[in-house]
C-alpha positions as a printed Julia matrix, in Angstrom:
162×3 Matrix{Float64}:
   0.0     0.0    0.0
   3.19    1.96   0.16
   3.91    3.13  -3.02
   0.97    5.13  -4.22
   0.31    7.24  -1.45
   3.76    8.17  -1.22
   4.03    8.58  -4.93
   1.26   10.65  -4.88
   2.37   12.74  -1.97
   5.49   13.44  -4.04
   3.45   14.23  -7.16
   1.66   16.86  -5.14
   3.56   17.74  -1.77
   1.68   21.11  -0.69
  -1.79   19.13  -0.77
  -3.24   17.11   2.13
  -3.83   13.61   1.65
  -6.28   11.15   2.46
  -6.05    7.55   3.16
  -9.72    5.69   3.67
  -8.81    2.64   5.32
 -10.88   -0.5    6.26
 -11.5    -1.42   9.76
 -11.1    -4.66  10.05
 -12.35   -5.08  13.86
 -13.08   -9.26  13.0
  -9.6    -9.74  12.64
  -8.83   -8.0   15.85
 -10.4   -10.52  17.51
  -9.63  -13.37  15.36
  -6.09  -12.64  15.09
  -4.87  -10.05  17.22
  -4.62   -7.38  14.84
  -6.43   -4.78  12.81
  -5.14   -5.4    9.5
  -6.72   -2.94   7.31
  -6.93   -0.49   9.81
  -2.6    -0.73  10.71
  -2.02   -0.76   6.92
  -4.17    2.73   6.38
  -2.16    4.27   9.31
   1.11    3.14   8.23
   0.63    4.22   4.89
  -1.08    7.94   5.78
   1.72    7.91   8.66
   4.62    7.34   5.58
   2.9    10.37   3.93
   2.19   13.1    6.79
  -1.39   12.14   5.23
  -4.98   11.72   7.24
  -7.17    8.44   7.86
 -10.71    8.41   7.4
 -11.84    4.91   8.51
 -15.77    3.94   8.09
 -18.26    4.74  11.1
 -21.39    1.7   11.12
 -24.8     2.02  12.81
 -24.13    1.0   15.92
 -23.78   -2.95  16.26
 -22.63   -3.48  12.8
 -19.15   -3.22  12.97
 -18.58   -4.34  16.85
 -18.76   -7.42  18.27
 -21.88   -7.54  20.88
 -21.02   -6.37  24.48
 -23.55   -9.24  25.82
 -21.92  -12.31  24.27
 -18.58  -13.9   25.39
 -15.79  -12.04  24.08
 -13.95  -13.91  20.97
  -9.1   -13.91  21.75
  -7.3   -15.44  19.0
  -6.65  -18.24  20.96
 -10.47  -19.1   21.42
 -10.48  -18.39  17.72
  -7.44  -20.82  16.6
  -8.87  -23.65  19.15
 -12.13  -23.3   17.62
 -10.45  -23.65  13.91
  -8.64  -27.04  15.36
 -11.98  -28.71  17.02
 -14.25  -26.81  15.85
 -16.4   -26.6   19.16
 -15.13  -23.81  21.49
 -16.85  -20.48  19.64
 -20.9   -20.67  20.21
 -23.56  -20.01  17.19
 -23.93  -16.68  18.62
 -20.37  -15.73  18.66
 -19.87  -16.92  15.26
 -22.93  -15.16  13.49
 -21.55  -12.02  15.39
 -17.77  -11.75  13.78
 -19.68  -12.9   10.01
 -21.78   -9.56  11.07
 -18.37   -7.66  11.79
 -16.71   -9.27   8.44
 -19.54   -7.46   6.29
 -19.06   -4.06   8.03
 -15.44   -3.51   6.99
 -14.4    -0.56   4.53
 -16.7     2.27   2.8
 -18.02   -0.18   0.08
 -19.78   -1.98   2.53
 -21.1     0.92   3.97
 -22.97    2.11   0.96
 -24.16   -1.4    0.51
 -24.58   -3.63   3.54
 -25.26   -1.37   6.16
 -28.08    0.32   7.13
 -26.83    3.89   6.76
 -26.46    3.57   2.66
 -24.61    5.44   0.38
 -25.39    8.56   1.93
 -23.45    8.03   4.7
 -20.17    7.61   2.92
 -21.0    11.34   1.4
 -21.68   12.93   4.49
 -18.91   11.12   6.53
 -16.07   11.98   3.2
 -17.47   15.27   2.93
 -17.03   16.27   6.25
 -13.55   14.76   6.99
 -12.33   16.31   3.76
 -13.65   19.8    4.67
 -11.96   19.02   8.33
  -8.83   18.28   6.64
  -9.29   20.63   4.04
 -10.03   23.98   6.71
  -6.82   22.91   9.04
  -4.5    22.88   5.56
  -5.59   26.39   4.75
  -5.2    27.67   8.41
  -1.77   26.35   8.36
  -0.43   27.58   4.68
  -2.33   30.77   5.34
  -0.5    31.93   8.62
   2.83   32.3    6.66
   1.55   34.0    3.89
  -0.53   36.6    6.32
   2.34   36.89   8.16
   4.7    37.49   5.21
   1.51   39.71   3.83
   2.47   41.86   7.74
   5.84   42.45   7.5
   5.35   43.79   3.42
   2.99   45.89   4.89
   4.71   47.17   8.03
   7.75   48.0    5.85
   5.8    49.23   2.96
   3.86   51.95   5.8
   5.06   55.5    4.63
   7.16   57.11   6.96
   5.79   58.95  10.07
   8.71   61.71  10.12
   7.92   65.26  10.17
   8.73   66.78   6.98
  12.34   68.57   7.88
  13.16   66.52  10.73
  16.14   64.59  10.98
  16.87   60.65  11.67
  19.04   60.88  14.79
């Protein structure tokens, strides 16, 4: 996932970039780590970029708080006999698998398509207002000191510079 971003970061260096990652809380469980989600933030880390990950309805991308929590070890012993996760548990991370990345959110979960708009806009104009607050503060400042020498001279007419 390297290359592009950074590619694209050289292509363009004075514009923000942003990385939309999948969240991959299943595997978290499963395996101990958030795949998609360590990728995104290694690759918009590389970059100086930002992450936008997906936001679900609630209960469609986390595992239920009422049910037995699912290690990787509970996970791998259930893979060898095939008996240690319940029905419950299992229906729950196939649940997690299809709540993922932004594709899914526009088409599996109950927010739709619209919800990828209004969570990209916003996180774009977020990223997009603190960019121009920081490349404007050097040019406004550099704008200041033109101006401040640039300010005609206060001197008397006659008087002398001491």
């Amino acid at each position: 996932m390297r290359p592009q971003p950074t590619c694209r970061k050289a292509r363009f260096p004075d514009k923000p970039v942003i990385i939309a990652g999948d969240d991959d809380r299943h595997l978290e469980l499963t395996h101990g780590e958030n795949r998609g989600r360590v990728k995104a933030q290694e690759a918009a880390a590389a970059i100086g970029g930002h992450l936008l990950l997906p936001v679900f309805a609630p209960g469609e991308g986390s595992f239920p708080a009422g049910l037995v929590p699912v290690t990787p070890e509970t996970y791998r012993e259930h893979l060898r006999t095939g008996s240690v996760l319940t029905g419950a548990q299992l229906a729950a991370l196939e649940q997690m698998k299809r709540h993922t990345d932004f594709n899914d959110l526009g088409t599996t979960s109950i927010l739709g398509k619209q919800a990828i708009e209004r969570q990209v806009r916003a996180f774009v104009a977020r990223v997009v207002g603190k960019h121009a607050v920081r490349t404007e503060q050097p040019a406004q400042q550099f704008q200041r000191v033109n101006q401040v020498r640039m300010l005609p001279s206060r001197r008397r007419p006659g008087a002398q510079l001491r």
